[in-house]
N, C-alpha and C positions, 0 to 999 in steps of 0.2 A: 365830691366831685373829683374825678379822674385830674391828675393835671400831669400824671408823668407815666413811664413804664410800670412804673412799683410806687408810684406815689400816690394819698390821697389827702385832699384840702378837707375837712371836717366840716359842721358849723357848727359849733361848740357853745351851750350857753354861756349869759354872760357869767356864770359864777365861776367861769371856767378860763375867763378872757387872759389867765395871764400863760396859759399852756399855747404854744407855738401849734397850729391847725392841721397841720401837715405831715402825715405817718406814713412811714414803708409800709406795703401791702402784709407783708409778716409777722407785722401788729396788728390787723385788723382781725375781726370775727364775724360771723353771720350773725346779726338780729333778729331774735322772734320775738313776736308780740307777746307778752305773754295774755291766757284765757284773761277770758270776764271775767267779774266776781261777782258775777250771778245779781247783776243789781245793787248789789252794795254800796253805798260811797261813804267814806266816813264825814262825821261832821266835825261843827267845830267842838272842842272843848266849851261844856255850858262853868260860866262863872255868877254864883248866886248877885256879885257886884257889880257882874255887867245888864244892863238894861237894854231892848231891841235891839238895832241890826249893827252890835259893836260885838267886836270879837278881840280875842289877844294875840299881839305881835310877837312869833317865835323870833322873828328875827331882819334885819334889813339885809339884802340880798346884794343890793348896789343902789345907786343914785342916778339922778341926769339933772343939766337945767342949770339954772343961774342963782346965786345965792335973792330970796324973798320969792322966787318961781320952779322950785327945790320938786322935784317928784320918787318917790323913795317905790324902788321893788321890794313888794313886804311877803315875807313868807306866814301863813296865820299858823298860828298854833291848832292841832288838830286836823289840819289840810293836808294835803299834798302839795310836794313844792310843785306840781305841773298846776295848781290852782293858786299861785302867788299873781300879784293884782300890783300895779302902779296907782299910786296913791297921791298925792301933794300935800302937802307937810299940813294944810287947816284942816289934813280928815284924822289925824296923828294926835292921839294926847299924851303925854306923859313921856 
């Protein structure tokens, strides 16, 4: 978002939340999408230990909520972070 002559406000993911949103135009660059990938998406990593529709946690991304109503941003292992998922801590083991 435009907010000044040379300024712009970003919207920055949250993994991103502690960088100030707001850049001189002379940091900025054109975005391209880049291609498809022809159909592809990767999957998750199979683990012989894991059983149906459980995957493993690369990593927790951030949090929200109240401690015992706790919702964790989970990045999966073998995903992509644009496919990380909010969770509540009783879908979370270990």
């Amino acid at each position: 978002k435009k907010i000044g002559k040379l300024a712009y406000k970003l919207a920055l993911p949250p993994s991103m939340s502690r960088i100030h949103p707001v850049f001189h135009v002379s940091l900025l660059e054109d975005w391209n999408k880049p291609p498809p990938e022809r159909g592809f998406k990767p999957g998750p990593i199979q683990d012989p230990k894991i059983k149906g529709d459980q995957y493993k946690v690369e990593g927790i991304l951030t949090h929200k909520g109240q401690p015992g109503k706790l919702r964790y941003l989970i990045k999966w292992l073998g995903w992509p972070v644009e496919e990380s998922t909010w969770e509540p801590e009783s879908n979370l083991d270990n």
